[in-house]
PDB file of N, CA, C and O in Angstrom:
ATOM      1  N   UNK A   1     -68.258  -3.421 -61.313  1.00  0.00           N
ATOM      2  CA  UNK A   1     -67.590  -3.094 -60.052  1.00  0.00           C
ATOM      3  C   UNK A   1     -66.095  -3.358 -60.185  1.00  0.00           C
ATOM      4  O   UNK A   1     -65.678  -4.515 -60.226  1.00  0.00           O
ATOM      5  N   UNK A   2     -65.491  -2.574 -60.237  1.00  0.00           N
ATOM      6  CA  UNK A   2     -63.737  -2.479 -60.164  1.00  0.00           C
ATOM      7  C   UNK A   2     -63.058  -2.320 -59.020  1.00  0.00           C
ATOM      8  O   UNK A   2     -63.102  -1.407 -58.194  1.00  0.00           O
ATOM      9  N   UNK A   3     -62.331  -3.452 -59.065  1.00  0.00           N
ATOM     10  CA  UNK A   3     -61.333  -4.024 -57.834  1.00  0.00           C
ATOM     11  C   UNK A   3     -59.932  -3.331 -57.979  1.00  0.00           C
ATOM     12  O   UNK A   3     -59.403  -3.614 -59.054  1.00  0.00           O
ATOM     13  N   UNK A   4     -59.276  -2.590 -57.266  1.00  0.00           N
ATOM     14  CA  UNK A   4     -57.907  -2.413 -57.630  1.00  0.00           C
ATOM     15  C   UNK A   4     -56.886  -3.646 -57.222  1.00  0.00           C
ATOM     16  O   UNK A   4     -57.001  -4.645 -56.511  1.00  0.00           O
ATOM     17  N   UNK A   5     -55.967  -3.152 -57.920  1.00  0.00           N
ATOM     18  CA  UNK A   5     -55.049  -4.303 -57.600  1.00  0.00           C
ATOM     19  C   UNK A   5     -54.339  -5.026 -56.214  1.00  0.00           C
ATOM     20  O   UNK A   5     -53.847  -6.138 -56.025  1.00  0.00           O
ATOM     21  N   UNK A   6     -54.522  -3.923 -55.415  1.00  0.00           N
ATOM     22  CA  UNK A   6     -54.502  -4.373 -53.792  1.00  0.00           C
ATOM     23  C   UNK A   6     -55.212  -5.175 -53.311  1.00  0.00           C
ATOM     24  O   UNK A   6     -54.862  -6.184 -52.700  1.00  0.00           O
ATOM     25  N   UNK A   7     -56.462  -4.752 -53.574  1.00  0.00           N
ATOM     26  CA  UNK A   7     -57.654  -5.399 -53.068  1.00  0.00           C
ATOM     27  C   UNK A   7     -57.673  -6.679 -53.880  1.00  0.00           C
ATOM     28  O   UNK A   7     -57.820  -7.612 -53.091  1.00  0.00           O
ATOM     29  N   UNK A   8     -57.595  -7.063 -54.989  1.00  0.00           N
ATOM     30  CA  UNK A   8     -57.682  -8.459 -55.369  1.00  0.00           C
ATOM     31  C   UNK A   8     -56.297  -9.331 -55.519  1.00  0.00           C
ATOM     32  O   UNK A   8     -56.412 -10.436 -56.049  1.00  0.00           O
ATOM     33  N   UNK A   9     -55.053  -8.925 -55.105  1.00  0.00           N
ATOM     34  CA  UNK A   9     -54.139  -9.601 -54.428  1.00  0.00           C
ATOM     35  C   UNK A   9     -54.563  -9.880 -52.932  1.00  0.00           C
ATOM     36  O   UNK A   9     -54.423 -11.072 -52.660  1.00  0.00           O
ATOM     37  N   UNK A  10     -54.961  -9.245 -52.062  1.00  0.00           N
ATOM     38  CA  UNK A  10     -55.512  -9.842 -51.087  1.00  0.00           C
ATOM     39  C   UNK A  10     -56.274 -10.715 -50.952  1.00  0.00           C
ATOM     40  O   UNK A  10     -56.006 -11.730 -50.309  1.00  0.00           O
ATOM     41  N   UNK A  11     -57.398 -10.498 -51.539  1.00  0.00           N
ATOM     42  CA  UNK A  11     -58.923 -11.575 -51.730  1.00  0.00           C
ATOM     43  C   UNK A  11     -57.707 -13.082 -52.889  1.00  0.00           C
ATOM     44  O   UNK A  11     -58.323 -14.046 -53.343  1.00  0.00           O
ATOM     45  N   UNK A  12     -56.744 -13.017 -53.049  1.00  0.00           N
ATOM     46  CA  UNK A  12     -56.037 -14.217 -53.951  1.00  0.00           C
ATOM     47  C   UNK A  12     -55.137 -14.799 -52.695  1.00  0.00           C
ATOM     48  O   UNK A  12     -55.069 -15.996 -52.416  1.00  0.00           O
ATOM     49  N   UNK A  13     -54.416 -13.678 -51.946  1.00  0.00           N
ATOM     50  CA  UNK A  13     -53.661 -14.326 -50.752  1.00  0.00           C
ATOM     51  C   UNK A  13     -54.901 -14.910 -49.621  1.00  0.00           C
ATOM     52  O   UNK A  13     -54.542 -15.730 -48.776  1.00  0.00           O
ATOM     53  N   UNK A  14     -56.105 -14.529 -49.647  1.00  0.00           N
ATOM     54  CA  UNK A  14     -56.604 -15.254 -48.501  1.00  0.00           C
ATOM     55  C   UNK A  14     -57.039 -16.695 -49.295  1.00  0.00           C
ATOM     56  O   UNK A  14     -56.831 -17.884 -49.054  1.00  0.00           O
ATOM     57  N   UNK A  15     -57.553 -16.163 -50.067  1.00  0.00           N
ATOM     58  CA  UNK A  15     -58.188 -17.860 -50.783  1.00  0.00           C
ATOM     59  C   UNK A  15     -57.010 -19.085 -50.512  1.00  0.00           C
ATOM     60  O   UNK A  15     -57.266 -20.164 -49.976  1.00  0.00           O
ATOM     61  N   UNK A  16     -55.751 -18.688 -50.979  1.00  0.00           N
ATOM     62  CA  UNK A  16     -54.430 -19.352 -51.007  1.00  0.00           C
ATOM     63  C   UNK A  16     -54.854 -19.536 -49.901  1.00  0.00           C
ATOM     64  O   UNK A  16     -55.878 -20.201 -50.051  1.00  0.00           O
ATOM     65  N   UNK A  17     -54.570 -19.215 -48.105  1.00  0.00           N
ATOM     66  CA  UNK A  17     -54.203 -19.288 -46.603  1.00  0.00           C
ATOM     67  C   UNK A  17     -55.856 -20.281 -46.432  1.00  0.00           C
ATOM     68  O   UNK A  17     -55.874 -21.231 -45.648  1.00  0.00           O
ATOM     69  N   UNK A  18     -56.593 -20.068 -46.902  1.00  0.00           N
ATOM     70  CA  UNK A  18     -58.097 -20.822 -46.479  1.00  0.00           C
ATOM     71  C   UNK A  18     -57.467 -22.131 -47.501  1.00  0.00           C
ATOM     72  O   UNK A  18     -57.164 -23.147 -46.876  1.00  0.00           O
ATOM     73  N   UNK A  19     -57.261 -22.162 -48.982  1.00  0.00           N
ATOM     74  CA  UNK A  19     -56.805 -23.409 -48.999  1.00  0.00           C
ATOM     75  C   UNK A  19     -55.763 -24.561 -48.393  1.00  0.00           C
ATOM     76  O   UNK A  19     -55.813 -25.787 -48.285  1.00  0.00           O
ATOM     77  N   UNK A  20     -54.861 -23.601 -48.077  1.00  0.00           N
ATOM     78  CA  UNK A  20     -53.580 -23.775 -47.090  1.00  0.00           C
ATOM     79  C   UNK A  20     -53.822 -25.045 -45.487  1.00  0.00           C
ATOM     80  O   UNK A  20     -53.482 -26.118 -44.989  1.00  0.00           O
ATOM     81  N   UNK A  21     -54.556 -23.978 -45.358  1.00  0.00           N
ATOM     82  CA  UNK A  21     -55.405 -24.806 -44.328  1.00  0.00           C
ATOM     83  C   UNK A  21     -56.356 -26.193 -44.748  1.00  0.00           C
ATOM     84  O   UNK A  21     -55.853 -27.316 -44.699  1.00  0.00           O
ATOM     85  N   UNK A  22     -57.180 -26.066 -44.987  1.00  0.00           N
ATOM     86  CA  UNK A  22     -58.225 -27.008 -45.689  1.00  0.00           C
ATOM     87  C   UNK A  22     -57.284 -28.138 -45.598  1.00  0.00           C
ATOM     88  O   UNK A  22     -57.421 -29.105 -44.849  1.00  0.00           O
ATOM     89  N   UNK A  23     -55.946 -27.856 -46.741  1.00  0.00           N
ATOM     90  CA  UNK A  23     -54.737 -29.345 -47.111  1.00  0.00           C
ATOM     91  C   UNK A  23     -54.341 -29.594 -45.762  1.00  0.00           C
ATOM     92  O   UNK A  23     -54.362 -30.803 -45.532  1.00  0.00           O
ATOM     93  N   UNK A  24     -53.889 -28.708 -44.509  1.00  0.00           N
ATOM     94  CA  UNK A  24     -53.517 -29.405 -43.798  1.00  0.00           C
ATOM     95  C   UNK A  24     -54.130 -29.710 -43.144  1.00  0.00           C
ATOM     96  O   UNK A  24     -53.645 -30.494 -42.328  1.00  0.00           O
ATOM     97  N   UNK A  25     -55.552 -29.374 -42.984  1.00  0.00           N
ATOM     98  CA  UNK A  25     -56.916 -30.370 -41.788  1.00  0.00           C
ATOM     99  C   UNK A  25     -56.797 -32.021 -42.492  1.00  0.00           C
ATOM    100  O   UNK A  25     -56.440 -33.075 -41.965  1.00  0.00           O
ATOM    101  N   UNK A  26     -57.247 -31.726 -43.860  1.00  0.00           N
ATOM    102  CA  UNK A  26     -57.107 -32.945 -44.751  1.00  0.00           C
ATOM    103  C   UNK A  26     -56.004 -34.027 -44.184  1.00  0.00           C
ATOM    104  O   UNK A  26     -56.326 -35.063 -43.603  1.00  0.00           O
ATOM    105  N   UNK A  27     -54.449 -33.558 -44.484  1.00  0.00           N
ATOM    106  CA  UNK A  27     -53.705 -34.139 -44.032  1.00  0.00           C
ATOM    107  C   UNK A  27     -53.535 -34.920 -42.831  1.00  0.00           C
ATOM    108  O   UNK A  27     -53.196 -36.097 -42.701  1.00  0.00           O
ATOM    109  N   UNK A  28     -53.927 -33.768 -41.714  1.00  0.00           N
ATOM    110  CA  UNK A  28     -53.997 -34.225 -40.624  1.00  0.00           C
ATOM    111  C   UNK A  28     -54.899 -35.264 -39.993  1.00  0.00           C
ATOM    112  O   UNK A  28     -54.514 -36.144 -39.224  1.00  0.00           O
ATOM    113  N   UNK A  29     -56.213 -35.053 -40.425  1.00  0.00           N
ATOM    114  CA  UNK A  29     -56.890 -35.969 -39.968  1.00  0.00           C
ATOM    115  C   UNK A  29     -57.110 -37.417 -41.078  1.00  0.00           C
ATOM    116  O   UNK A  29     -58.149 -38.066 -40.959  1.00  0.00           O
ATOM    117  N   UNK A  30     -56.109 -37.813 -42.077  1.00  0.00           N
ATOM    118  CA  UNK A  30     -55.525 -38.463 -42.902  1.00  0.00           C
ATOM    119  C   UNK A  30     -54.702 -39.382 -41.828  1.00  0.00           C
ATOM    120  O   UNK A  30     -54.902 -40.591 -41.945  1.00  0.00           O
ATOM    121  N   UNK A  31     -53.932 -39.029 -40.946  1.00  0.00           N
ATOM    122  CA  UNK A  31     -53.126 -39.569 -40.889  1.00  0.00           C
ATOM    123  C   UNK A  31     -51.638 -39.922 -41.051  1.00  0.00           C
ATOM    124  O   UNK A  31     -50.951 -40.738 -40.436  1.00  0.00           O
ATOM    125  N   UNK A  32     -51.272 -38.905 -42.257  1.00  0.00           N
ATOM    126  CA  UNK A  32     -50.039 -38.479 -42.833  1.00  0.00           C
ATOM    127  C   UNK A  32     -49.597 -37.138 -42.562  1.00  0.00           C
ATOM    128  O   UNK A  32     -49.985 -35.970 -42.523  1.00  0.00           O
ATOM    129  N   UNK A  33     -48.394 -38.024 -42.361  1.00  0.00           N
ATOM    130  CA  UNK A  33     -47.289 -36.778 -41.688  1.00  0.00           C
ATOM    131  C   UNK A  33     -45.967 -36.633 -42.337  1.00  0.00           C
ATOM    132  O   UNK A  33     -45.164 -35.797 -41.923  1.00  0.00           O
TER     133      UNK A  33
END
């Protein structure tokens, strides 16, 4: 199954924005600011 290159720069920018998040729930409910 072949992905073009649009489509798997996207599916790489969301992973990035879902990890993005994740660090700052982490952070936040850490305590550090």
């Amino acid at each position: 199954m072949a992905m073009d290159a649009a489509a798997l720069e996207s599916l790489i920018l969301d992973l990035h924005a879902i990890e993005a998040v994740k660090l700052g729930s982490f952070v936040l409910k850490s305590g550090i600011t």
